[in-house]
C-alpha positions in Angstrom: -65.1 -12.8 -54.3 -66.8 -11.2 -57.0 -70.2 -9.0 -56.4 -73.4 -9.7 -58.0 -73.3 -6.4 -60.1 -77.3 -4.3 -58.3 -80.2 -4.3 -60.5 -81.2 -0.9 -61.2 -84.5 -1.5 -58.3 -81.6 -1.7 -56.0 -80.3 1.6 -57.0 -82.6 3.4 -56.7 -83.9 2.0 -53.5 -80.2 3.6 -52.7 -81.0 6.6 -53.7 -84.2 7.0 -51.5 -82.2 5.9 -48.5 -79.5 8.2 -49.1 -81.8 11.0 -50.1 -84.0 10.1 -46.6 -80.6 10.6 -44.9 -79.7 13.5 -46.3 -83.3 15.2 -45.8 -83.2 13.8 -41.6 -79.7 14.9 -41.0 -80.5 18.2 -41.8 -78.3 21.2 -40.5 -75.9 19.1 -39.0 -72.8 18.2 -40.4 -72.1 14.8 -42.1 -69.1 14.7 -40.0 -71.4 15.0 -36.8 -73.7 12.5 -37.6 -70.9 10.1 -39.0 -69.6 10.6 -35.9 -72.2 10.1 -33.6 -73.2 6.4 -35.6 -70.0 5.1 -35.1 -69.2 5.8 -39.0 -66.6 7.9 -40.9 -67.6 10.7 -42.7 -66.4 9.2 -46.5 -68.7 6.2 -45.5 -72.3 8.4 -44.9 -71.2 10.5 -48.1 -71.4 7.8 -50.3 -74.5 6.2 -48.8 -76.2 9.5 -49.4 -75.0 9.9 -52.3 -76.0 6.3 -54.0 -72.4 5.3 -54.5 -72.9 2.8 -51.4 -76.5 1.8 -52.0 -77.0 -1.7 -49.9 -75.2 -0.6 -46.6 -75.1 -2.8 -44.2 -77.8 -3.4 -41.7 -75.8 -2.2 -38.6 -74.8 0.8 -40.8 -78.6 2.0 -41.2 -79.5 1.2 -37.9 -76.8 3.4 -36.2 -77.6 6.1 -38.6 -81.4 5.5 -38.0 -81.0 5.8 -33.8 -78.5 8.8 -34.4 -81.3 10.7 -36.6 -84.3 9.4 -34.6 -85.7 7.5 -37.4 -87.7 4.4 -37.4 -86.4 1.3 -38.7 -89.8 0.4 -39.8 -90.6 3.7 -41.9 -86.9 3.6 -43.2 -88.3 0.5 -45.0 -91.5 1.4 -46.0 -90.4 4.5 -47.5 -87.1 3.1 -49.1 -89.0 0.2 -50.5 -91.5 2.0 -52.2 -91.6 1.2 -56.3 -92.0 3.5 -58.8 -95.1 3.4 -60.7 -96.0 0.0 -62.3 -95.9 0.5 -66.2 -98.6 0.6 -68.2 -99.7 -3.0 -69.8 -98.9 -3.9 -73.1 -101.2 -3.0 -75.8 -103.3 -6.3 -77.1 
């Protein structure tokens, strides 16, 4: 099966998830936290680090319980768009 190659909305909406990760983990180690969500370590490296961009939904929820975020403002804040460009001149 051959994946629908992301649009570049969709990675960056990676990026803000796996920077949001990065910034609730904190001091602890990946490791820790991989370990705790039920996840290896190479898996919540690459979702921080963009490479895995659209984890899967039981993926971000473990990693959302194990960091005491909410669901809800993981979506609001990973959804957010950049700012809409400017219209065209007439």
């Amino acid at each position: 099966m051959v994946r629908t190659p992301l649009t570049p909305e969709e990675r960056e909406r990676g990026e803000r998830l796996g920077a949001l990760l990065r910034e609730a983990r904190g001091p602890r180690s990946m490791v820790e936290v991989a370990a705790a969500a039920g996840l290896s370590a190479e898996t919540l490296r690459k979702i921080e680090t963009g490479r895995a961009p659209t984890p899967a939904f039981f993926t971000v929820a473990a990693l959302a319980a194990t960091l005491g975020l909410s669901m809800d403002d993981l979506l609001r804040r990973c959804a957010a768009t950049a700012a809409a460009p400017a219209p065209a001149p007439s």
